[in-house]
N, C-alpha and C positions, 0 to 999 in steps of 0.2 A: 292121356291128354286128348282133347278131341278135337275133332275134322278140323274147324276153324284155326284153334291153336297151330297144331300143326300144320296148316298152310299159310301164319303167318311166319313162323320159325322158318319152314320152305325159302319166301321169297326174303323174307332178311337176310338165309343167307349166303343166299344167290347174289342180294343186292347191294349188302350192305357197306361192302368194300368195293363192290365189283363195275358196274354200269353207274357205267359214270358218265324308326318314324318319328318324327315328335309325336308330341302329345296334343289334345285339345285340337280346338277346329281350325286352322290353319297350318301349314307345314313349307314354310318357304326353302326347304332343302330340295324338297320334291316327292311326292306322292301321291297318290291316286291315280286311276284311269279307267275309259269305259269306253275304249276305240272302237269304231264299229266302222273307219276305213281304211285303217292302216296306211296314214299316211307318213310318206317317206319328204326328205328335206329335197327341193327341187332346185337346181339352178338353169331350168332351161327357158327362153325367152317368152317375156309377156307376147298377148297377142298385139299389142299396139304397140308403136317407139315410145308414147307417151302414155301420161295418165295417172293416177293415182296408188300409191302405194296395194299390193293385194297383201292382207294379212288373213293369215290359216294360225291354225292351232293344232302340234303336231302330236300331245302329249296325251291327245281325249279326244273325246265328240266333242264340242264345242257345247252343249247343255249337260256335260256330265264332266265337268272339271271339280277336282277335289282337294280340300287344303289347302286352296289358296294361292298357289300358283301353276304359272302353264307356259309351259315352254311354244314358245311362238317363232313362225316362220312370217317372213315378209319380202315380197317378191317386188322388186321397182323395173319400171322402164328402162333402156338405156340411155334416157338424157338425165338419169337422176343420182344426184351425189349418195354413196351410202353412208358416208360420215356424215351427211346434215339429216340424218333422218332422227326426229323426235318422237315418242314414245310418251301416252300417257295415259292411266288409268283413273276412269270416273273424272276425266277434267283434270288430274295430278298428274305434272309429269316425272318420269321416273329416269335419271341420266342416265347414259352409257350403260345399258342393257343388251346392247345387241352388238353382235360380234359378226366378221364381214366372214364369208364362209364362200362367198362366188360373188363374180363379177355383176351378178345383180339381186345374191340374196345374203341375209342377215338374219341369224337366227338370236335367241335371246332368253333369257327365262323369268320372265315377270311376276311378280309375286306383289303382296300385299291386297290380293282380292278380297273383297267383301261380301259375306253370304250373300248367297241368292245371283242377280243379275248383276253385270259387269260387263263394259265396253272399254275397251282397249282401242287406243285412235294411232294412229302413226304416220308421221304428216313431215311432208319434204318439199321444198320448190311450192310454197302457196297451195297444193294439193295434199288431199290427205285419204285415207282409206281405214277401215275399222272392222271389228268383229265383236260380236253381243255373245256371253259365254255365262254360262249360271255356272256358279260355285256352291260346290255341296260340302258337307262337315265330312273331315276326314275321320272320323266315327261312324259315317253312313248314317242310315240310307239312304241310295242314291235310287233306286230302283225295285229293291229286294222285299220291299215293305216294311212293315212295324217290325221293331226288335221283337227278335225272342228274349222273353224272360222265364226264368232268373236268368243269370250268366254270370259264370262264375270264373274269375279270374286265375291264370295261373302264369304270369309273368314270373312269376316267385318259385316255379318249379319249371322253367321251362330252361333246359340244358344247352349251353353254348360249347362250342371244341375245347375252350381252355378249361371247363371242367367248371366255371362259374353259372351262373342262371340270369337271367334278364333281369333281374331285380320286382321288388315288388310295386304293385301297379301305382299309380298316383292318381286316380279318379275310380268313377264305376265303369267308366268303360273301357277300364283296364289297358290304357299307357301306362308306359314305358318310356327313359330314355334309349334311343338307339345306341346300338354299342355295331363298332366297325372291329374285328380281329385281320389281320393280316397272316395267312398260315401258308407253310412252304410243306414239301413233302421231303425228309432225306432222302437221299441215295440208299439203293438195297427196303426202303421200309413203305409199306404202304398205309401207314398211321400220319394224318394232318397234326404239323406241331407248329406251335406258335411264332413266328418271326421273329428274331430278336434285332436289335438295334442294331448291331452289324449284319449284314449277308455272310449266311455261314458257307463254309466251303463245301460242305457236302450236301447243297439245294441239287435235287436233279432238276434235270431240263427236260423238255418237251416240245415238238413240233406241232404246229396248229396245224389246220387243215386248209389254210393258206400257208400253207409253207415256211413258214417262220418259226424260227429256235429261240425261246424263253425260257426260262428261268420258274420251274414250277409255283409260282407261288398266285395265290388270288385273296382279293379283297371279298371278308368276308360280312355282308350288313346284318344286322336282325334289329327290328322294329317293329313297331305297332299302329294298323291301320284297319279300319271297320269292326274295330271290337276283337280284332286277328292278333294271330303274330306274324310278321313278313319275313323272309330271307332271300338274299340272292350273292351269289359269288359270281366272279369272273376271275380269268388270269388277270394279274395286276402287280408290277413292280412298285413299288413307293418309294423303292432306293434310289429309282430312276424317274418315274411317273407324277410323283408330285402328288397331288390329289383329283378324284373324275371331274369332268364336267363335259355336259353334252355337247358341247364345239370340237372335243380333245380327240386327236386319234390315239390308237393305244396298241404298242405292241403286241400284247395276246389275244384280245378278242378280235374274232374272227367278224364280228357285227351281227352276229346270229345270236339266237336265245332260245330256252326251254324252257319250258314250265313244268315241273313234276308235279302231278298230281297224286294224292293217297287214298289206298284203297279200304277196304272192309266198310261196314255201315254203322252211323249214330244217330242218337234222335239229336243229339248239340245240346244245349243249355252251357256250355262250356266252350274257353279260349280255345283248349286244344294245347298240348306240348308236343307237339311234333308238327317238322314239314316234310312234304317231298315221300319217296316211298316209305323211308321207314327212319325211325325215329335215330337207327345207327348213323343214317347217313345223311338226312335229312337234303340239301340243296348240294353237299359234299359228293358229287357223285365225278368223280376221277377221273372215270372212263371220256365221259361228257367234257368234261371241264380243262383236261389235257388235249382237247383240239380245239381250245379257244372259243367253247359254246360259252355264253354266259347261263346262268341255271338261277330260276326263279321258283319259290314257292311258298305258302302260305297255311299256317295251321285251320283255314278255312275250308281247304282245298283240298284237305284232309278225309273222303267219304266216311271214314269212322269217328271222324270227331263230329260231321254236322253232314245228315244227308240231305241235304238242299243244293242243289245244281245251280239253281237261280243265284242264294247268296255266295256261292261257288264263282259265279260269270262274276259280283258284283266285285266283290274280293280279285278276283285275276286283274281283270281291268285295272283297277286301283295300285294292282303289285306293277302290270306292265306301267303305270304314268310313273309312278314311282321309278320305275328303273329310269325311264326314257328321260326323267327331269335330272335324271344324277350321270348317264353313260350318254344319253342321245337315242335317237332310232337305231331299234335291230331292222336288219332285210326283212328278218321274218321272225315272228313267233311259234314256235313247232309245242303240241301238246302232244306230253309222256308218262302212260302210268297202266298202273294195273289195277285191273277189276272193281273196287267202286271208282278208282280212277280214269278207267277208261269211261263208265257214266258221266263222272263229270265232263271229261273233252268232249263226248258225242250232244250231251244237254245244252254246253258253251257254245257250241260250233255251228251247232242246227239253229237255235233260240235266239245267241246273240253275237252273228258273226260279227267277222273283222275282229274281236281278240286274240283266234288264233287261226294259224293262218297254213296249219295241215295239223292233222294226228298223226302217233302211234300210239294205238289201245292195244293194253297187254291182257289177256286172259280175259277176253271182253263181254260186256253186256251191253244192252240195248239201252236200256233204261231202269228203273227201278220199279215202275209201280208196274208196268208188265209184266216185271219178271217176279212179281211178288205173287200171283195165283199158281204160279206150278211149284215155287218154293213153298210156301205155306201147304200145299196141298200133301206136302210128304206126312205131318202128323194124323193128319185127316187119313189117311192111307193106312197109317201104320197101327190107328185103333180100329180102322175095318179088319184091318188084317189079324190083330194079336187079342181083342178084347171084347167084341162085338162080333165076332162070327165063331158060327159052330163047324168051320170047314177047316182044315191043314192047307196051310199057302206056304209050296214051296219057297225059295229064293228065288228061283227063276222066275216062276209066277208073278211076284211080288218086282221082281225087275220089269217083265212083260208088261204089268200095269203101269210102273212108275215112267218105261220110257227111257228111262237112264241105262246109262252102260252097265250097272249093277244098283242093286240093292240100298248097298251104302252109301249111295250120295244122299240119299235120305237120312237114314240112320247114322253114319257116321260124316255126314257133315253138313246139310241143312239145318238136322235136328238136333246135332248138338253144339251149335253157334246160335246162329239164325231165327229158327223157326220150331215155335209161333215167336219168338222173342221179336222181332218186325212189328206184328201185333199186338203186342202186350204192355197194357197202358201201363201197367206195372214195375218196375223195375226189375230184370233179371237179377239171376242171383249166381250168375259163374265166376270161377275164381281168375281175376289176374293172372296173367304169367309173367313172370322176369327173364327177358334173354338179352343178353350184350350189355346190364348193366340199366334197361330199362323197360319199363311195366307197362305190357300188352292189354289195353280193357276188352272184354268179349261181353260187357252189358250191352243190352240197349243203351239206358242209361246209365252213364260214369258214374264210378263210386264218388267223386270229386263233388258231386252235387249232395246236398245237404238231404237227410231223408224228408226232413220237416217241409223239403219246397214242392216234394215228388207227390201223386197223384196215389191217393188211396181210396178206394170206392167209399169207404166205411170212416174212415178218419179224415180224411183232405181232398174231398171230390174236386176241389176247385185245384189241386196242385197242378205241377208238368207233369203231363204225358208222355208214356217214352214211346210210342209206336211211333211209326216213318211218317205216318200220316199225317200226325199232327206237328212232324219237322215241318213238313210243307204247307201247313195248313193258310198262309198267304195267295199258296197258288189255289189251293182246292177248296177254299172257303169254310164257313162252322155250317155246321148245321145245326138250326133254329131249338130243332127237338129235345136235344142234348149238352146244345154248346158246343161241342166236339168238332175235330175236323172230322169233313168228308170225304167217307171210308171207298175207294171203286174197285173193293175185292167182291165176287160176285161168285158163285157155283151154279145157279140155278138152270137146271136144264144140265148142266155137263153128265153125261153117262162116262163115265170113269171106264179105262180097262177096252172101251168097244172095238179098239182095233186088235188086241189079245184076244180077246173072245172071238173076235171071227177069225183070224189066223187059228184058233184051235190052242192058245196058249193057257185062257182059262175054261175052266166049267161053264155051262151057262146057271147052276146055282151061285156060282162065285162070283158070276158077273151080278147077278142078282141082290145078294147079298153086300156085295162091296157098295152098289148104288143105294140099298136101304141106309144101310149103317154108316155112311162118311161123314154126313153131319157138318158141323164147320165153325164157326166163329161168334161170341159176342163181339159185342164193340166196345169192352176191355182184354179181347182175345181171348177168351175164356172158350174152352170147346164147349160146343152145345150139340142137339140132334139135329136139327132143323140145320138146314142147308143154307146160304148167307141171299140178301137182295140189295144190290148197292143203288142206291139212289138215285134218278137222275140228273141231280146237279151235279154229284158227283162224277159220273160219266162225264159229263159235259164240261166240266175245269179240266178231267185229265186229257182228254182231247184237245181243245180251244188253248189250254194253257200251258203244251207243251211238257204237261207230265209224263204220255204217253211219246215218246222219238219217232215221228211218222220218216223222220230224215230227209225231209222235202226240202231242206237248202242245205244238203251237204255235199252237193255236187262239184262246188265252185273250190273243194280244198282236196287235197291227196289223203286218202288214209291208207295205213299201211297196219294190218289186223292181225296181232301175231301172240303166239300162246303155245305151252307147252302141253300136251296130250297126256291127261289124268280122267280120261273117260271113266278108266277101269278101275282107280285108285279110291275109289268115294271122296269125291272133290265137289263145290258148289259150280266147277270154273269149265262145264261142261261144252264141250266145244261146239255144241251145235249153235251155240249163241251166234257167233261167227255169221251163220248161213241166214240165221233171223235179222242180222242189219241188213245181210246180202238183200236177203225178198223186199226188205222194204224200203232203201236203194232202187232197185229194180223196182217194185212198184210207182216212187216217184221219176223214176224218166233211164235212169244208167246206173249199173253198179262198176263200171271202167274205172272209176276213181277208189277202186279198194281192192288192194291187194292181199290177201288171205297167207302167213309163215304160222308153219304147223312145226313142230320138234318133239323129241323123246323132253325134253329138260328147256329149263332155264338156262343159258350157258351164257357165256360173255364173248365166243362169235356171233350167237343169233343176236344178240344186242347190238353187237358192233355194226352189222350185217342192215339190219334195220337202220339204227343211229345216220349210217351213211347211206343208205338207197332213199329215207326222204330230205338228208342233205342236200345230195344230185337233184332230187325232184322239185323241191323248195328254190332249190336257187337258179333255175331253169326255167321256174314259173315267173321267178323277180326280176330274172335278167331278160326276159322274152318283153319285147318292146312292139313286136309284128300287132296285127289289129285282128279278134276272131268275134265268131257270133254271140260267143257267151263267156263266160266265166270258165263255165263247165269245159268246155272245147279246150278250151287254154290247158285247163290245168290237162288234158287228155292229151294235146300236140306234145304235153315236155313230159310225158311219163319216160322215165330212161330206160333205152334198151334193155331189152332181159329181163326187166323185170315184171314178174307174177305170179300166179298163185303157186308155191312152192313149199313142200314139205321136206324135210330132212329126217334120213335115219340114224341108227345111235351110233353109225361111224362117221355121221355129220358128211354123206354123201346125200348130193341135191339133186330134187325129185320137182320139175315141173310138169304140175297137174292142175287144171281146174279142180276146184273146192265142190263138189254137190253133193247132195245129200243121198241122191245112189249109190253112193261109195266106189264109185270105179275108179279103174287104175290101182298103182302100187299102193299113194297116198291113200285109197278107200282102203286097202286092206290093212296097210300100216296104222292107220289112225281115225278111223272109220265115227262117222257121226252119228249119233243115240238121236234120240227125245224126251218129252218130257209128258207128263202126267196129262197136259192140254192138249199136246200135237195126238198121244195117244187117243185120247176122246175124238180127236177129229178137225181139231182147231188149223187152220192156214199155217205155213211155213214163218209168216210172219208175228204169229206168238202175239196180236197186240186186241184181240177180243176179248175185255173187260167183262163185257157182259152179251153171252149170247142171243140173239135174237130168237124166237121160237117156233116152232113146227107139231102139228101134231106126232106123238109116237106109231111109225109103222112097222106092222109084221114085218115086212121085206128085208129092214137094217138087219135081222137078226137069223144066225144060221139055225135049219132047222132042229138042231137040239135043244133051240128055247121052247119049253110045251105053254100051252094055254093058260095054266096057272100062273105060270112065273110070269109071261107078259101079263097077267091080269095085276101081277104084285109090282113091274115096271108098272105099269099105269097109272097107279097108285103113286109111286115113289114121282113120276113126272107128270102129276095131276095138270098143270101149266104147261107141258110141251118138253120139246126135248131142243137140244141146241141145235137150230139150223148154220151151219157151219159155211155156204157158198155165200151168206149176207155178212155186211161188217157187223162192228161191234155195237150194240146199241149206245147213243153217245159220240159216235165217230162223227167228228166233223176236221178240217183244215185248223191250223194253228189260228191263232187268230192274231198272228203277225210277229214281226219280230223286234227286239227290244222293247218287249211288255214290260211294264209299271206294276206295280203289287200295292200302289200308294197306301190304297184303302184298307189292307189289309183284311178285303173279307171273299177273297178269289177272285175278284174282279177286274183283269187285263185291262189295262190303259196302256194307249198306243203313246 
């Protein structure tokens, strides 16, 4: 089985018991959202005694409402009656909509919105106040740009707990009706079973994290929204509760939320059958959901079903309006997942705050297209090493140039997952695996899609693409020359190996030899000789449009950065990544808002452990009423005691230590940080230099056992310069803001 596989079987089943819509364009139940302030319901006093009704919109942005309706808040003066207040949409007015929640607010959920613009008026006492709200198709898009196509529907194969499927779609953009299950946990069992009509006597119970003893059971949704499949659970009696609604208080939710995100990577063209980390457990996450978290997620959300961040934020947004139209405001929205998961929360959070409102990244990266030149680079490596040189390269060797803790994170599991499959317009060809009763893809592109739609140089140039490149190709634009998106993987100028070779790890024929022979990429991935040159438009979308995580607005949330230590094990989930969000944190202003948990394993204390340190922190931030300079400070004044960077050993004895990359202290020797193929050439701690800027080649870099010849054969090999490493990346600019528009579909950021 290889590297991939088995780090998906890993975290399933660590996770999989353990850590715990309508259809068509309108949705008057409740759905959509694309919050970017997180606003909470207010009953604290207007600034005037008098005046005109204030109406907010609590369930969205107010230009990003979706489906059709929006849960509305309205704030009156004290001289003003809240039962004579009128309500109406577009000039209709709509009765008894709004329910009294404080002594001068009213909240309400108004529905029957009309694509596009919509005013909502609310008028009491001769006065009246209003809000202008654009309504988007709950199909999308709201933001993300043109659909991908094809897209291929799988409501009909998508598993619900009682062992049925969503049913099959009723459009092309693959609705469903929403199905709600009710499941209780027995006593002694930790298998979700279905409610029956009576309360059975053997429900366990469970204490929130407010203090309250319930009755395990949660309401469980699954529906369809932006082409998605949605899911969220909460605790929830029905024997007692009746049915949600956003007014309702409820015994088990705590008023807190999660959002699991899922890991591995895809190009998309498909719904997705799974949410949340893994397909056993999907939104069922026990651990979670027995302290009264409510648990949100979405087969969008899914890194291996669609690597796109963007239609990732557009999809979350739309799961959080959706919950908040059916349950009301959570305090807070906390993102949870592992490794493409944790890209997602760091893409959402940086690009388009206010949907969540801290992370925990499990096994984490930075981003994707960054992290895509030292991945990629392991095959490029491993035919200098086995097939184009006339030299013996140890393993050592061969680790000293890779960077990595060993050998085989290359070979045993970049290269047999991953890479070049990333870039390979082609469709891979690895097989499925079956565990827990359901099927792991490790293509690019899912067998699900039809071969006839997929991309063949020879027979269907015009098909899908399966590289990552062209998942994103909204944010990073086609290129003119080809059609194709644009590619920002680059080699030119990298000297491979240069910090082994002066440590004395390589030959300086070897270093020699590995820079002729590396070679690198077409642009259907195909290895060639020639060395790769990316564009510079290309540079210049993954910069400007937030492909590249400079993490320059993630100051104002908590993250909390935690991952099991598989340096040594040939793993993709190398833990230096950690220290590359750190640098560029730290390069944008503070890294104080991340705290680094290191561990032998996955275990269900370090989750626990996590789950409640950004509880404490989350709700310290919510409850903090005091006035600071910034965002940033805030969330810095309420980090809670004791907590930070911390490693654990295999007795699950705690070890606080700063995270750096010198590896000091007990944690440097316990669990000690590598590099990668890029840092080894020379690249900054920050990992995010797409394409080097240039320098001529000097004697000097080089110890004196490079002779005359061999530099004359380097020179040759870096005819154009060699990478000057102390300059950014060429391409390097500032995001170009935050909640970009993709309208146009040709990489073009609209604010």
């Amino acid at each position: 089985m290889n590297g991939k596989a088995m780090r998906l079987l890993a975290i399933s089943a660590a996770l999989g018991t353990g850590l715990v819509g309508g259809c068509g364009g309108s949705d008057n139940h409740g759905v959509t959202f694309a919050p970017v302030q997180g606003i909470a319901p207010s009953d604290g006093a207007p600034p005037a005694q008098s005046g005109p009704p204030v109406v907010s919109i609590l369930s969205s942005r107010t230009d990003m409402v979706s489906g059709g309706s929006a849960l509305v808040q309205v704030t009156v003066p004290a001289d003003t009656d809240l039962t004579a207040l009128k309500v109406a949409v577009n000039q209709v007015v709509q009765p008894a909509v709004l329910s009294k929640v404080g002594d001068r607010t009213a909240i309400g959920l108004i529905t029957g919105l009309s694509m596009g613009d919509n005013i909502i008026d609310v008028s009491a006492g001769g006065q009246s106040g209003s809000v202008k709200i654009q309504n988007h198709d709950i199909n999308g898009p709201i933001f993300s740009g043109p659909h991908q196509k094809p897209w291929v529907c799988q409501t009909a194969s998508f598993k619900l707990p009682d062992g049925s499927t969503l049913g099959d779609p009723v459009d092309e953009n693959c609705n469903a009706p929403t199905k709600v299950l009710y499941l209780y946990l027995p006593k002694g069992q930790a298998t979700w079973k279905v409610l029956p009509s009576a309360l059975p006597a053997d429900v366990q119970t469970t204490t929130t994290s407010d203090g309250r003893t319930v009755n395990l059971i949660v309401r469980h949704e699954t529906g369809t929204l932006n082409r998605g499949i949605y899911q969220m659970a909460v605790l929830f009696d029905p024997t007692v509760e009746g049915t949600p609604a956003p007014v309702k208080s409820y015994a088990g939710w705590n008023k807190k939320a999660v959002f699991v995100f899922g890991g591995s990577t895809g190009a998309g063209y498909t719904q997705g059958t799974s949410t949340g980390l893994s397909p056993v457990s999907g939104v069922l996450e026990t651990a979670i959901l027995s302290r009264g978290f409510a648990v949100l997620g979405s087969t969008l959300d899914v890194f291996g079903t669609n690597a796109n961040d963007v239609l990732g934020a557009e999809t979350a947004a739309m799961v959080k309006e959706r919950f908040i139209k059916t349950y009301g405001v959570p305090m807070y929205l906390m993102g949870w997942g592992l490794s493409g998961g944790s890209i997602l929360q760091r893409g959402i959070a940086n690009n388009y705050p206010g949907i969540l409102d801290g992370i925990a990244p499990g096994e984490s990266f930075s981003d994707l297209v960054s992290v895509m030149p030292s991945a990629m680079d392991c095959p490029l490596l491993d035919r200098a090493f086995t097939n184009s040189s006339s030299l013996a390269w140890s393993d050592a060797q061969k680790t000293a140039v890779s960077g990595y803790g060993t050998w085989k994170t290359c070979t045993n599991a970049w290269q047999a997952s991953y890479a070049p499959g990333l870039v390979t317009a082609k469709r891979t060809a690895y097989p499925p695996i079956v565990y827990g009763g359901n099927t792991y893809e490790l293509n690019n592109c899912s067998l699900a899609i039809p071969a006839s739609e997929l991309y063949d140089p020879a027979t269907n140039p015009a098909g899908a693409r399966c590289t990552v490149y062209d998942t994103q190709k909204n944010m990073l634009g086609i290129d003119p020359a080809d059609g194709f998106a644009y590619r920002p993987l680059d080699n030119e100028g990298v000297q491979y190996g240069l910090s082994a070779f002066q440590a004395g790890d390589i030959t300086a024929e070897q270093f020699v030899q590995l820079n002729e022979f590396v070679g690198g990429y077409d642009k259907d991935g195909n290895l060639q000789s020639a060395r790769m040159t990316a564009p510079a438009a290309a540079l210049n979308a993954a910069f400007a449009n937030g492909r590249v995580n400079q993490m320059e607005n993630l100051s104002g949330i908590p993250i909390l950065d935690w991952r099991n230590y598989t340096d040594l094990a040939g793993d993709v989930h190398d833990s230096v990544r950690s220290l590359v969000s750190r640098a560029r944190l730290e390069r944008a202003g503070s890294a104080g808002n991340q705290v680094i948990y290191r561990g032998p394993a996955i275990t269900q204390p370090l989750m626990d452990e996590v789950l409640t340190r950004m509880d404490q922190w989350l709700t310290s931030i919510k409850s903090d009423t005091a006035s600071y300079s910034s965002q940033a400070a805030k969330v810095l004044a309420n980090k809670p005691s004791g907590l930070e960077d911390t490693c654990f050993d295999s007795t699950g004895t705690r070890i606080a230590e700063h995270a750096d990359i010198s590896n000091s202290g007990m944690c440097g020797t316990l669990y000690p940080f590598h590099r990668n193929p890029r840092l080894v050439a020379g690249a900054p701690l920050t990992d995010d230099v797409l394409k080097c800027q240039l320098r001529p080649i000097q004697r000097s870099d080089y110890p004196a056992s490079l002779s005359d010849a061999q530099l004359v054969r380097l020179s040759a090999v870096f005819s154009t310069g060699v990478c000057d490493y102390q300059k950014p990346s060429v391409g390097a600019t500032s995001l170009g803001g935050t909640w970009l528009s993709y309208s146009d579909g040709r990489g073009s950021a609209i604010k």
